[in-house]
C-alpha positions as CSV (number, residue, x, y, z in Angstrom):
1,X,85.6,101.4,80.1
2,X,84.1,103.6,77.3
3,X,86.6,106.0,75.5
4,X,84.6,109.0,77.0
5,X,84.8,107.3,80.8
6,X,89.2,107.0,79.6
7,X,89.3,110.8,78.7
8,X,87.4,111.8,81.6
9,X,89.4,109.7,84.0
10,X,92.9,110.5,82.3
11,X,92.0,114.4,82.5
12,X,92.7,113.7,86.9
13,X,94.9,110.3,86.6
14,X,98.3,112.0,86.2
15,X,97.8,114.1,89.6
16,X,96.2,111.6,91.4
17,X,98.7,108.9,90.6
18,X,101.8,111.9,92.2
19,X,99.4,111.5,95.5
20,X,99.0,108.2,95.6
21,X,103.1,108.0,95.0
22,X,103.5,110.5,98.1
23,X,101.4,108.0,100.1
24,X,103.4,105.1,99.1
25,X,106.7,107.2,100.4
26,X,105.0,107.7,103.4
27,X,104.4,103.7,103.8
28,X,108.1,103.3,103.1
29,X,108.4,102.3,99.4
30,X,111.8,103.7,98.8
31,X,112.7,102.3,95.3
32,X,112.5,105.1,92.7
33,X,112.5,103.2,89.9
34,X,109.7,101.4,91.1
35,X,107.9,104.2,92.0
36,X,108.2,106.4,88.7
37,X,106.6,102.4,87.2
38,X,103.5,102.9,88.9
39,X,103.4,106.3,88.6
40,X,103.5,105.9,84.6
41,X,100.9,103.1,84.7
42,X,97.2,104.3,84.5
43,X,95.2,102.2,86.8
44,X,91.8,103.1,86.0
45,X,92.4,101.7,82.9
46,X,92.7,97.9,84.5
47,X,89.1,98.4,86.9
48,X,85.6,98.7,85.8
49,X,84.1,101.9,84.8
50,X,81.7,102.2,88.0
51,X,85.2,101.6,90.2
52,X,87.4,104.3,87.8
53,X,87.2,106.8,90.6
54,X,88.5,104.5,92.8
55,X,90.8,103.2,91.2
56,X,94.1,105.6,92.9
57,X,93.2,105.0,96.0
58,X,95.2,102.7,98.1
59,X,93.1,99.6,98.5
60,X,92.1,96.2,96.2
61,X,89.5,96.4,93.8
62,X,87.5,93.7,92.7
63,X,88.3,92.9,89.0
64,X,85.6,89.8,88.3
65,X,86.0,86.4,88.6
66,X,86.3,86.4,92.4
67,X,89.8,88.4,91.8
68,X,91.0,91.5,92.6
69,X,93.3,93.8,91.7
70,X,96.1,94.5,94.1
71,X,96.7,97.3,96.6
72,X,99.3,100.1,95.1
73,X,101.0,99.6,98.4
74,X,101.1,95.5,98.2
75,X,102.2,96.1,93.9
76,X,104.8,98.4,95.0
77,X,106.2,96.1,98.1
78,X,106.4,93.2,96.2
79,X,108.1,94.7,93.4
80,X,110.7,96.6,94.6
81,X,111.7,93.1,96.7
82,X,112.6,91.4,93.6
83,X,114.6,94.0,92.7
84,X,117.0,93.9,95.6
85,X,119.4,91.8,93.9
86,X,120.3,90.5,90.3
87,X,119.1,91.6,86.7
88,X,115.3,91.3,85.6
89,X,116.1,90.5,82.0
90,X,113.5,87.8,82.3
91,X,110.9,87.7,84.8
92,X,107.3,85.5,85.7
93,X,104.1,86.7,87.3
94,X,102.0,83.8,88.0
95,X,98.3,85.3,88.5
96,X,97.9,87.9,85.4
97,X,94.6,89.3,86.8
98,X,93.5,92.7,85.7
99,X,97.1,93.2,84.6
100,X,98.2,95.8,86.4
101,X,100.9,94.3,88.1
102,X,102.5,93.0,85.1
103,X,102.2,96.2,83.4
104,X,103.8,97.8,85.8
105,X,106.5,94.9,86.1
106,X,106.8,95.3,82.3
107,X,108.8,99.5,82.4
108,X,111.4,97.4,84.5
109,X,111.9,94.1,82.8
110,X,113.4,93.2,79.8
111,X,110.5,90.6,79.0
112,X,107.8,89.6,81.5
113,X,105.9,86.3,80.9
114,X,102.8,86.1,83.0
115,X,100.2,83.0,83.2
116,X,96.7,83.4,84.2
117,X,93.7,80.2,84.7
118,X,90.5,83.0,83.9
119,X,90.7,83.3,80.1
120,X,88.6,86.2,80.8
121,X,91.0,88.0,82.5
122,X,93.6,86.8,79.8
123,X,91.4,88.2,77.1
124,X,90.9,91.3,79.0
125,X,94.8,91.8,79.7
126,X,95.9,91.4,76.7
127,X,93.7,94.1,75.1
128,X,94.9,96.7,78.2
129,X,98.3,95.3,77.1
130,X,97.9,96.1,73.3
131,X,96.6,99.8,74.4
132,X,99.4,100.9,76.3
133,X,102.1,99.5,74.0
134,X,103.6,97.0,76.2
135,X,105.2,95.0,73.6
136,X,107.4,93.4,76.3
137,X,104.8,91.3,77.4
138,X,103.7,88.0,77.4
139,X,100.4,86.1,78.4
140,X,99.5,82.5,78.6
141,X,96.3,81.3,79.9
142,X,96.6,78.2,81.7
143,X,97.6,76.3,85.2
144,X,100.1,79.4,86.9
145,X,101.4,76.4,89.8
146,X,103.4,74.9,86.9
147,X,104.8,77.8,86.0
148,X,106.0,78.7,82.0
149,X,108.5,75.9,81.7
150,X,109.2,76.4,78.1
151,X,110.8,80.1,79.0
152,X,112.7,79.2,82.0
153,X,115.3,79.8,83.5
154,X,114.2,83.2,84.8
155,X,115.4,86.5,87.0
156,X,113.0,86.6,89.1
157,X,109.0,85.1,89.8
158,X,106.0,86.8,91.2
159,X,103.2,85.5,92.4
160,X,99.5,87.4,92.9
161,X,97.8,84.5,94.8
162,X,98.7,83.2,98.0
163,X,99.6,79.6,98.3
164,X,99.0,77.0,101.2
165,X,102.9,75.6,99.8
166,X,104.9,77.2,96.9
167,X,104.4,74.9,94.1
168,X,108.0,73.2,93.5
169,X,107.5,73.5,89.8
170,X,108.3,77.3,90.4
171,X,111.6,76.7,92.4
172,X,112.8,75.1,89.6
173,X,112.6,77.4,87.2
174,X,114.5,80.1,88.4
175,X,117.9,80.9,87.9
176,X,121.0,80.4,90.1
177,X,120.3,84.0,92.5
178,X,116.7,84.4,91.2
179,X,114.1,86.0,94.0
180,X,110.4,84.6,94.4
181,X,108.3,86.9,95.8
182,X,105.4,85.3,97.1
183,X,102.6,85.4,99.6
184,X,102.0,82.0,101.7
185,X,99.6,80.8,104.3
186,X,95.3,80.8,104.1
187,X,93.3,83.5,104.8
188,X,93.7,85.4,107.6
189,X,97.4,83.9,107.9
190,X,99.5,84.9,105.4
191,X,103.0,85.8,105.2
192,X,104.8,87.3,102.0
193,X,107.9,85.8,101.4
194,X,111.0,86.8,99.4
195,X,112.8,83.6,98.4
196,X,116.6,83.4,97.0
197,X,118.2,80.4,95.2
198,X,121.1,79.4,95.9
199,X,122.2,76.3,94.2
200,X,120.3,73.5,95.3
201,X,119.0,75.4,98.6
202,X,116.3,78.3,99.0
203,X,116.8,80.8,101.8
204,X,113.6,82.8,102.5
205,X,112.8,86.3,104.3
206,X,109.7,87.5,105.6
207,X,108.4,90.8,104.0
208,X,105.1,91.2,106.0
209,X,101.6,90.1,106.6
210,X,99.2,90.5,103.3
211,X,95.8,89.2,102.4
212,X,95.4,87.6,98.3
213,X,92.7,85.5,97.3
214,X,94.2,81.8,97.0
215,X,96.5,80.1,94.3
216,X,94.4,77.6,92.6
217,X,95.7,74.9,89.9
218,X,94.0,74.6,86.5
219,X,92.5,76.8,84.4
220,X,89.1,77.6,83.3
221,X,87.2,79.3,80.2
């Protein structure tokens, strides 16, 4: 987006994120501290500049790549549910995308470590990252299903793309009482899930039905 497109959106972006915040009330997002996180994040800043005027409304956008960038409603759901429990000192987003979510993840994490397989999305991330001062923040392009072993144990994980079964490479790395929050099932069927280690065993909870493009291994230029 060009800086003239940023000034013009940003003159509207502060009162159209507090609607889009009343709307997400309405849907039942109850966590304030998640709330006041995507309030202070400025969306259009992670869409195209022909989608900018779009981009507070309460729907997926397409970012490139045969991605998209994640309902408000969906961003706010799935963070406040790993926040039920337990610190987020440490935390992994597999799927960076447009970045959004992990910016947002980012005002309530003490360090987020996120892993996306489009190094044009990486490249693009980390430059939206750069702008808004998120020096919390860190991005590795590469296969997401095998997580960021090198940094684990962690908090918490969140994943972006829905998987047919949650790579076991993930489960592993959390942390005795870490949360997974991920979406499961192929499209038209899934189910996001909010998992919870304990010890050697993982008790899940269904959240509700949702619709992500799919989890795919590798990565690619």
């Amino acid at each position: 987006m060009s800086a003239e497109a940023r000034r013009g959106a940003g003159m509207t972006s502060a009162r159209t994120r507090e609607r889009l915040i009343g709307r997400l009330r309405e849907q039942g997002i109850r966590d304030e501290e998640t709330l006041a996180a995507l309030s202070s994040i400025p969306r259009h800043l992670f869409v195209d500049e022909a989608l900018a005027t779009r981009a507070y409304e309460d729907t997926a956008l397409p970012i490139g790549h045969g991605q998209t960038i994640s309902q408000p409603y969906v961003v706010a759901r799935m963070t406040a549910a790993l926040r039920t429990s337990g610190p987020l000192d440490k935390v992994l987003e597999i799927g960076t995308g447009s970045g959004y979510q992990a910016a947002v993840l980012a005002r309530l994490t003490g360090h987020l470590y996120t892993v996306e397989r489009v190094g044009g999305l990486v490249r693009a991330a980390r430059q939206r990252f750069q702008a808004l001062r998120l020096a919390n923040v860190s991005v590795r392009h590469g296969d997401g299903c095998e997580g960021w072993p090198e940094e684990a144990p962690y908090d918490a994980i969140m994943v972006t793309a829905a998987a047919r079964v949650v790579p076991k490479a993930l489960f592993g790395q959390l942390k005795e009482g870490g949360r997974l929050v991920v979406p499961v099932g192929v499209e038209g069927g899934q189910e996001l899930l909010l998992y919870r280690r304990r010890g050697t065993a993982m008790a899940f909870e269904r959240l509700e039905t949702v619709n992500f493009v799919p989890l795919l291994p590798g990565g690619i230029v």
